[in-house]
C-alpha positions in Angstrom: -46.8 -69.4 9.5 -48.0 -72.7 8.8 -51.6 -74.4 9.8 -50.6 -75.2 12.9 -48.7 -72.0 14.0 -51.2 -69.3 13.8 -50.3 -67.6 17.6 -48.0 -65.1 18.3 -48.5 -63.4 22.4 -45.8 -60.8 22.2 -45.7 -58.1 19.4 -44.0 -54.8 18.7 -46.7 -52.7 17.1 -46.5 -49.0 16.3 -43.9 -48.4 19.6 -45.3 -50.0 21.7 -45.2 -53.9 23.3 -48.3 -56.0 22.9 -48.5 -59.3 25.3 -51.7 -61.4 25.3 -52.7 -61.4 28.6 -52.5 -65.6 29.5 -53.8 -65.2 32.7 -57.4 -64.6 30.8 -56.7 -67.4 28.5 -59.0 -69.5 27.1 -61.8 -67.4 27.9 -60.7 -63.9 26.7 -57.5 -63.2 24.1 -57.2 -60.1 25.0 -53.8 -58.1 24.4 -52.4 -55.5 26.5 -49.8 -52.8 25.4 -47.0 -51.6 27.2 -44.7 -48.2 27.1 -42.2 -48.3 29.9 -39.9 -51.1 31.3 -41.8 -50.8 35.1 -45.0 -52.4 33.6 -43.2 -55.0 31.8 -41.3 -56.1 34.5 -44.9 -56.5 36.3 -46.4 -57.8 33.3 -43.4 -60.8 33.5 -43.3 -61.1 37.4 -47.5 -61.3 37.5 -47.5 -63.9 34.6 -48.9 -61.9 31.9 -46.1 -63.6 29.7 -45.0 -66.9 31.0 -42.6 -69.1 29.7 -38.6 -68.8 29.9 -38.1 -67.6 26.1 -41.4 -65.3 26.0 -39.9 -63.8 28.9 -36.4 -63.1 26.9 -38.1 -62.2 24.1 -40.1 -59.5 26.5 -37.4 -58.3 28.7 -35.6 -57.4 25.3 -38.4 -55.3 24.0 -38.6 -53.8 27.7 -35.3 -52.1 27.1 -36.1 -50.6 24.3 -38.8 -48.9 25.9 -36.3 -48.3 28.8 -33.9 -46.4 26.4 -36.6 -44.3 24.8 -38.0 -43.1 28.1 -34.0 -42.6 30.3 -32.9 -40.5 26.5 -35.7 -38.4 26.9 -35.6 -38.0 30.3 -31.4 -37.4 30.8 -30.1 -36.9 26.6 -26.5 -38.2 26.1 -26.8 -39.7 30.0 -29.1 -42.4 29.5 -26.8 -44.7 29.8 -26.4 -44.4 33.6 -30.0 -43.7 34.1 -31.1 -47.0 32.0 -29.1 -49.4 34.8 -32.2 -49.3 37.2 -34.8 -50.4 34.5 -32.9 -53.2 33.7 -32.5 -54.2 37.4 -36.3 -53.8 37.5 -36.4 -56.2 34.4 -33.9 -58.6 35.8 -35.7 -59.0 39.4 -39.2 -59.6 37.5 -38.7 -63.9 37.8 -35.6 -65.8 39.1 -35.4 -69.0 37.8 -36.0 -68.7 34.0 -32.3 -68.0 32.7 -33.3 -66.9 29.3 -34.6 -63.6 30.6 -31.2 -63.0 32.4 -29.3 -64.1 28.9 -31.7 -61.5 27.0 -30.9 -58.7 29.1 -27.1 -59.7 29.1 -27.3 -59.6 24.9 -28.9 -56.1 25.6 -26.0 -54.6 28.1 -24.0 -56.1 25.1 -25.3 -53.9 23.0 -25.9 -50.5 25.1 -22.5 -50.7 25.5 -21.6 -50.4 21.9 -23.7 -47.4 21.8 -22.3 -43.5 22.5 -24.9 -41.0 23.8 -27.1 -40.5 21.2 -30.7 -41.2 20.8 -30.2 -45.5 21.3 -33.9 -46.7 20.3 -33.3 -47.7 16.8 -30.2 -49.8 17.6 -31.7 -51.6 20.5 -34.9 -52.4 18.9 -33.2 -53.7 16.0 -31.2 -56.4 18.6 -34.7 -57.0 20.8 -36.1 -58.2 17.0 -33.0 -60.3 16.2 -33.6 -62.0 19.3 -37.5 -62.3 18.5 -37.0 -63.8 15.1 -34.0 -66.0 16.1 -36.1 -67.5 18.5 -38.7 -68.2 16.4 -36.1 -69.6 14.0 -34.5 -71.8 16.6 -38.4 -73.2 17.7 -38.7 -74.5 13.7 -35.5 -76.3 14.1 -35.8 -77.5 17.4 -39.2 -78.9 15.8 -37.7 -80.8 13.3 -35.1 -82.5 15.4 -37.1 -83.6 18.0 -40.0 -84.5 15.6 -37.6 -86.5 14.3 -36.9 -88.4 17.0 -40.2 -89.9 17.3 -40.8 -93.4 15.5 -43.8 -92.4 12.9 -46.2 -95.1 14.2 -49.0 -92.2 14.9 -49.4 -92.7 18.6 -49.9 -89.7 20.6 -47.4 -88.1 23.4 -47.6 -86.1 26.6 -47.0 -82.7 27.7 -46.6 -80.9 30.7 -47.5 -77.1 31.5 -47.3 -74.8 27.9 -44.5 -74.4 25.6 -46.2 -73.4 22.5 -46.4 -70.0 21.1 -47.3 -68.8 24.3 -44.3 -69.2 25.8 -41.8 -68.6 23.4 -41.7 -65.7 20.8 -43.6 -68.4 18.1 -43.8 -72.2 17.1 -43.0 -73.5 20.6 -40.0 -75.2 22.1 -41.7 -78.9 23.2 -45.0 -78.0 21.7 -43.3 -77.2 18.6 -41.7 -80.7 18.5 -45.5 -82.0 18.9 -46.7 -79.4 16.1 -44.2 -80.8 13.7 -44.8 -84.3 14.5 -48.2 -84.5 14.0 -47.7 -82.0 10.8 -45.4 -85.0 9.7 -47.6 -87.6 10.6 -45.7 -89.3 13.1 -48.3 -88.3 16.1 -51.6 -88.2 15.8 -53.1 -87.2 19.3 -51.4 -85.0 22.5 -52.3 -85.6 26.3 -52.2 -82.7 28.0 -51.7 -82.7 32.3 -53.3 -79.6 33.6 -50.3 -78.8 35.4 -51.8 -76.8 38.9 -51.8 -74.6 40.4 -51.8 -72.1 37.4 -53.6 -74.8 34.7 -51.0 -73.6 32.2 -51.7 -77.0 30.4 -55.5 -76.9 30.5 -55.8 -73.0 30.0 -52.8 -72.8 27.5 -51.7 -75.7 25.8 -54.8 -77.2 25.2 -56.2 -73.8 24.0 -53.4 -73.6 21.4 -53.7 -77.1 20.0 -57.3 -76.3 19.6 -56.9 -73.4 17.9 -54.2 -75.2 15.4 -56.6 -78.3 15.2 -54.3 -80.9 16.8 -56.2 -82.9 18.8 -55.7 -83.4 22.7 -56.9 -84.7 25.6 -56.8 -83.3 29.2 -55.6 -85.4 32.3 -55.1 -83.9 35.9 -51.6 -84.3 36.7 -51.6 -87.2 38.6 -53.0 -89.3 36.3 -49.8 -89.1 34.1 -48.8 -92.2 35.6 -51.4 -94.4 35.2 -51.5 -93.3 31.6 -48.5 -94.3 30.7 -49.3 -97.3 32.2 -51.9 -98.0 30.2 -49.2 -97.9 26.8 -51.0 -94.5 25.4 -47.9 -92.7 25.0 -44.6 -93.2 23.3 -42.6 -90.2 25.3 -43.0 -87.4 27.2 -42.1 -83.9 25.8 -41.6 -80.8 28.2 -39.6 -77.3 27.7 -37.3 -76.1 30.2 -37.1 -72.9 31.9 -32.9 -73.3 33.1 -30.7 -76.3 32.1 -27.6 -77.0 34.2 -23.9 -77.7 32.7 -25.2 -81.5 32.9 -28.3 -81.7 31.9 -30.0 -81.5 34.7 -33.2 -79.7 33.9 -35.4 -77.0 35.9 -39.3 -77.2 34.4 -42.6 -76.3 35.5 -43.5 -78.4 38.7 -44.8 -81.7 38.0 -41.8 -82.2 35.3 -39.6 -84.6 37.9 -42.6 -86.7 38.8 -43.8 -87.2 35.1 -40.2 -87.8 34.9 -40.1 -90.4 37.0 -43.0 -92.1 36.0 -41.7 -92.3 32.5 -38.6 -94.3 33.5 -40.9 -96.2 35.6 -43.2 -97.2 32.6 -40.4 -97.3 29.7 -41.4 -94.3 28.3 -39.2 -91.6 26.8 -38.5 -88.4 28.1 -37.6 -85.2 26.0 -36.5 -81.9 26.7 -36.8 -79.2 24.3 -35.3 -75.8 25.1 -32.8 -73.2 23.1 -29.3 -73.0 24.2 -29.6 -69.9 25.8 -31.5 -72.0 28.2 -28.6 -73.8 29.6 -26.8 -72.4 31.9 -22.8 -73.7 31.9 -22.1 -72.0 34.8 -23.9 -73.9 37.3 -22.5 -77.4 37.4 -26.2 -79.2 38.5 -29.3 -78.5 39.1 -28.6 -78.2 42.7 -27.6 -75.1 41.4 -30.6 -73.3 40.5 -33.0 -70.6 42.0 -35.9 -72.5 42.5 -39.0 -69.7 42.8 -41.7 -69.6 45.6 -44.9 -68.3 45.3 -47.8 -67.1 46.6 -49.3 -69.7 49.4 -52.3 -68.3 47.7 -52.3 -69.6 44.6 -52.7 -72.8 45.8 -55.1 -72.3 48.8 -57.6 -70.3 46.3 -58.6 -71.2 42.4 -59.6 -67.8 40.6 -59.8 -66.0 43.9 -61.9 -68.1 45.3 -60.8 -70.2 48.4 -60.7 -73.7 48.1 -58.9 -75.1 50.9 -59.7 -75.9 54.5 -59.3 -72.3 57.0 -55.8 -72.9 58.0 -54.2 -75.2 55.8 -50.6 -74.4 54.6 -49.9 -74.5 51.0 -46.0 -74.8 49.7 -45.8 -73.8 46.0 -42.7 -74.1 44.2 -43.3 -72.9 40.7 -40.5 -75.5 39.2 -38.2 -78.5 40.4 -35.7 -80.0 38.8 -35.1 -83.4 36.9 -32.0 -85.0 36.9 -30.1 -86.1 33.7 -30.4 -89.3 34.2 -33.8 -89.8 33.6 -34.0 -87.4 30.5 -33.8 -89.3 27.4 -32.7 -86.5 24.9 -32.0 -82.8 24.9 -32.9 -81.2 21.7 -32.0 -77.5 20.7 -31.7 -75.5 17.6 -27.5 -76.7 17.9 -28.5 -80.1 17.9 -29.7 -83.1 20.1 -28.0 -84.5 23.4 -28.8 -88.1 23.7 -28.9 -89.2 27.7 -27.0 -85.9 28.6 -23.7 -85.6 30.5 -21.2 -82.7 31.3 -19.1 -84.2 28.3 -21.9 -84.2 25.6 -23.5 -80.9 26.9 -20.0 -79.3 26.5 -19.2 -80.0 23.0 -23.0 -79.3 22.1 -22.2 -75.4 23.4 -19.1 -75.5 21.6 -21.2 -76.1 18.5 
């Protein structure tokens, strides 16, 4: 790792899954471990791990510990006993397509396997798909990086794609961490992104801890910062891209979206390509999860909203391609995406 990469929230240590729990962050780093599939597929669906290719990264390691438990439990069988866990695993979060491409690879290679004790073989696949992450976040970091005129300005973020949300480096936040290792940045703005403060729990955390500097801002001051000519472009991750380019994110992406065309500032979207999702022609397409009324009527379990109010809480939306200035991934970068462009990137 390099000086600013030091993170890592999901391991495989001595058997067993280790996730920093992020819903204690920036208090408490605190990791929990894991030995069966049920408890991971709880840890991804109560935001433990967050962040469309942490949850991949998880879901993989969760078979593994699916195919340990079903051999041991039903011997040459486990095969046919394994297909509920990886429902379970599947069902954990709708919208983030990287967990459904993980499990996918997985199937791929259970059913290369015969009936013999599969625990080696599929944690050797749930680490390829760790470390090519990781690999892709480095590249992705350069090409985007790259992208940004070295004048030492500063850009903004929304929610947390760092190291925390991927299996290492980052996806957006690894575009930022190799920008200002290069020079060409020299300060990050930071929304908090509510209701979960992902950005002012998570991503400002992780910049601290990796000394780059940043500055918080409640989401709807993004506007009027940009306004004000502090920021050259916006850089978020993505959590499902469509075949073209529209781009499901952490709510609050479409309006700092907006606001960016608005102001003139440019808008980049950092994600791996097993983020995009050819099958769904636009972003009309995709599962957009609801949650809990609660987490936005109460702030660490403590009410703070009028005794009867509503709340509606989507946890994404979706910006359309045409106000997303660039698509980078470890492929390559899609400049002002369109079905055209975004097919001969996946036929890289």
């Amino acid at each position: 790792m390099n000086q600013h990469d030091t993170i890592r929230a999901v391991e495989w240590n001595d058997g067993q899954l280790r996730l920093i729990d992020q819903r204690l962050l920036p208090q408490d780093a605190r990791y929990n471990t894991y030995g069966d599939a049920t408890a991971v597929a709880g840890a991804i669906r109560d935001m433990v791990v967050r962040g469309a290719p942490a949850i991949g990264v998880t879901a993989a390691y969760g078979v593994v510990l699916a195919g340990r438990a079903r051999f041991t439990e039903a011997g040459a069988n486990w095969k046919g006993a394994i297909e509920q866990d990886l429902a379970t695993l599947a069902a954990s979060r709708p919208t983030a397509v990287n967990l459904f491409w993980a499990l996918d690879r997985m199937k791929a290679r259970i059913a290369a396997l015969d009936g013999s004790n599969p625990e080696a073989a599929l944690l050797a696949e749930a680490m390829a798909i760790h470390e090519e992450d990781v690999a892709a976040n480095y590249r992705m970091g350069e090409l985007g990086a790259a992208l940004i005129e070295a004048t030492g300005g500063a850009v903004l973020t929304h929610c947390n794609t760092g190291s925390l949300a991927t299996g290492g480096y980052g996806t957006a936040l690894g575009v930022i961490r190799s920008a200002y290792a290069g020079g060409r940045i020299a300060h990050v703005f930071a929304d908090e992104t509510r209701p979960w403060l992902q950005g002012a729990r998570l991503t400002a955390w992780e910049l601290v801890q990796d000394r780059i500097p940043v500055t918080l801002l409640a989401d709807g001051a993004a506007g009027y910062l940009m306004k004000q000519g502090k920021v050259s472009w916006v850089i978020v991750g993505a959590d499902r891209i469509a075949a073209n380019g529209d781009t499901a994110n952490k709510i609050g992406t479409y309006s700092a979206a907006v606001n960016a065309k608005y102001h003139g500032v440019k808008f980049m979207v950092v994600a791996p390509t097993s983020t995009i999702d050819m099958s769904l022609p636009t972003g009309a397409g995709i599962p957009i999860e609801q949650r809990a009324a609660e987490e936005v009527l109460a702030l660490a379990g403590k009410r703070v909203a009028a005794e009867g109010a509503l709340a509606w809480n989507p946890s994404f939306d979706v910006t359309p391609a045409e106000l997303i200035d660039a698509i980078v991934t470890e492929k390559g970068v899609v400049l002002n995406p369109t079905v055209e462009k975004m097919q001969d990137l996946m036929a890289r």
